[in-house]
Kinemage of the C-alpha trace (Angstrom):
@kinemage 1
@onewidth
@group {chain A} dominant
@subgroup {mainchain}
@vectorlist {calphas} color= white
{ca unk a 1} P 6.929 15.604 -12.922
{ca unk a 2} L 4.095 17.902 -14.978
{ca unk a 3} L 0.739 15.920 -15.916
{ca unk a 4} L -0.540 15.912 -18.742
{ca unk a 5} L -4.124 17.255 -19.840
{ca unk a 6} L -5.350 13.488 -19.698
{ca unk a 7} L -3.619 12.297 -16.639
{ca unk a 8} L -5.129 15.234 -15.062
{ca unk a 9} L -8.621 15.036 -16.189
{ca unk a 10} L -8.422 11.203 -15.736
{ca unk a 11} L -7.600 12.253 -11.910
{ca unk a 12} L -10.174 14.498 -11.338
{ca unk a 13} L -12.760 11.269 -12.378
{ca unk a 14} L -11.285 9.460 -9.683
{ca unk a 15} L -13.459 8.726 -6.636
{ca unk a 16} L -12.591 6.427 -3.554
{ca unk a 17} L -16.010 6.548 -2.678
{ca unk a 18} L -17.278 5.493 -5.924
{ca unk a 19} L -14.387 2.580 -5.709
{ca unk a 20} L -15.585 1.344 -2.527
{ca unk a 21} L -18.960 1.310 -3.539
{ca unk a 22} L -18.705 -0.766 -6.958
{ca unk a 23} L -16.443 -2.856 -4.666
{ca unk a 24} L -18.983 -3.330 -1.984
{ca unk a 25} L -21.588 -4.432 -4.897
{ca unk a 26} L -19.042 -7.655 -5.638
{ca unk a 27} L -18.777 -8.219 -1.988
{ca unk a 28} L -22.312 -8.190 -1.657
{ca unk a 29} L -22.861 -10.609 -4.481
{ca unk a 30} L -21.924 -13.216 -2.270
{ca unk a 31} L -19.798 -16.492 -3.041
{ca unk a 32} L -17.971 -15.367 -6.734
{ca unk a 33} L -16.429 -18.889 -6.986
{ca unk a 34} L -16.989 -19.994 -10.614
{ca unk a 35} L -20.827 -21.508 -11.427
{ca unk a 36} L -22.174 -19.854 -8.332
{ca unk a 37} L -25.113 -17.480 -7.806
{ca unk a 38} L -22.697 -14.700 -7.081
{ca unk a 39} L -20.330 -15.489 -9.603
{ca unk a 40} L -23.552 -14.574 -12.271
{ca unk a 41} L -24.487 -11.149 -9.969
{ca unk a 42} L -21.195 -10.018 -10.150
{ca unk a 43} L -20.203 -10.465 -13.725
{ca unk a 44} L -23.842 -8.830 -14.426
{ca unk a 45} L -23.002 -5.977 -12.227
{ca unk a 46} L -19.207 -5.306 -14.164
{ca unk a 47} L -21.281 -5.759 -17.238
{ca unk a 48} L -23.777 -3.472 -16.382
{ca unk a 49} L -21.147 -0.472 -15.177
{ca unk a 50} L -18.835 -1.293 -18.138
{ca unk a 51} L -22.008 -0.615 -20.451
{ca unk a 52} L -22.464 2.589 -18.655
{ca unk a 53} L -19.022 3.925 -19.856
{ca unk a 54} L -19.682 3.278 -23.032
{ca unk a 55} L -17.571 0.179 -23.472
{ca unk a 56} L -18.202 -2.567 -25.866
{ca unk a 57} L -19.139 -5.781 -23.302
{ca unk a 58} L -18.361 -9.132 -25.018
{ca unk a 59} L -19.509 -12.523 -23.301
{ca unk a 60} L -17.493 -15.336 -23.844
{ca unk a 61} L -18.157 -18.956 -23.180
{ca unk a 62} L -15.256 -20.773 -21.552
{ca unk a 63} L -13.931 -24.410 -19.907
{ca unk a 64} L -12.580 -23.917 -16.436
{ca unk a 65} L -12.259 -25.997 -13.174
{ca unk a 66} L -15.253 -26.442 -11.747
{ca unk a 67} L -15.705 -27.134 -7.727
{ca unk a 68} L -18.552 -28.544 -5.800
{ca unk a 69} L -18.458 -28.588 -1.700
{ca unk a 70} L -19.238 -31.661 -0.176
{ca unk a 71} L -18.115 -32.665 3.282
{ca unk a 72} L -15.089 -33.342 4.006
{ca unk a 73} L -13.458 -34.838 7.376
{ca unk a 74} L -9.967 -35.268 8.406
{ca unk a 75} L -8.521 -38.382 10.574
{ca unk a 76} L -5.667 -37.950 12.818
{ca unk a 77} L -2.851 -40.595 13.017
{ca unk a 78} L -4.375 -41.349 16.726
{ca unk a 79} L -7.965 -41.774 15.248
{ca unk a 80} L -9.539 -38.265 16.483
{ca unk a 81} L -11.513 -36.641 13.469
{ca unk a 82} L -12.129 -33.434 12.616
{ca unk a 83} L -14.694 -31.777 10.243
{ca unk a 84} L -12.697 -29.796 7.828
{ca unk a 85} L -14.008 -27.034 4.851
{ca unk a 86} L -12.590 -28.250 1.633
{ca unk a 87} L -10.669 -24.972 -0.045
{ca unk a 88} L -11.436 -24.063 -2.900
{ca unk a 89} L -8.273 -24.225 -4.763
């Protein structure tokens, strides 16, 4: 199967090294989980690099599930407990 002029000049834009690296920038933003510190670094990084290309960047407010961690601890039928990390989902 032939390309076309745009498939082919879209593939010559293509960089894995440039993927990893915008990837490593959301990994390095930490915790993304909705209402976190990370969650607001990332979404500023994707708006920043969306701006770049010349895209029109719309922010929207909207409701979602919320989570906050607190401890939580798990009791066995035979009484042993055991500190747990509540999932976020």
């Amino acid at each position: 199967m032939e390309l076309s002029g745009f498939e082919l000049e879209l593939r010559s834009r293509i960089s894995g090294r440039r993927a990893v690296a915008h990837a490593d920038v959301l990994v390095q933003a930490g915790d993304r989980f909705v209402g976190r510190d990370g969650d607001a670094v990332a979404a500023q990084a994707l708006r920043g690099r969306f701006t770049e290309l010349g895209l029109d960047v719309v922010d929207r407010e909207f409701a979602t599930v919320g989570f906050e961690e607190g401890r939580v601890e798990l009791v066995l039928a035979d009484g042993r407990q055991i500190e747990a990390i509540p999932p976020y989902f």
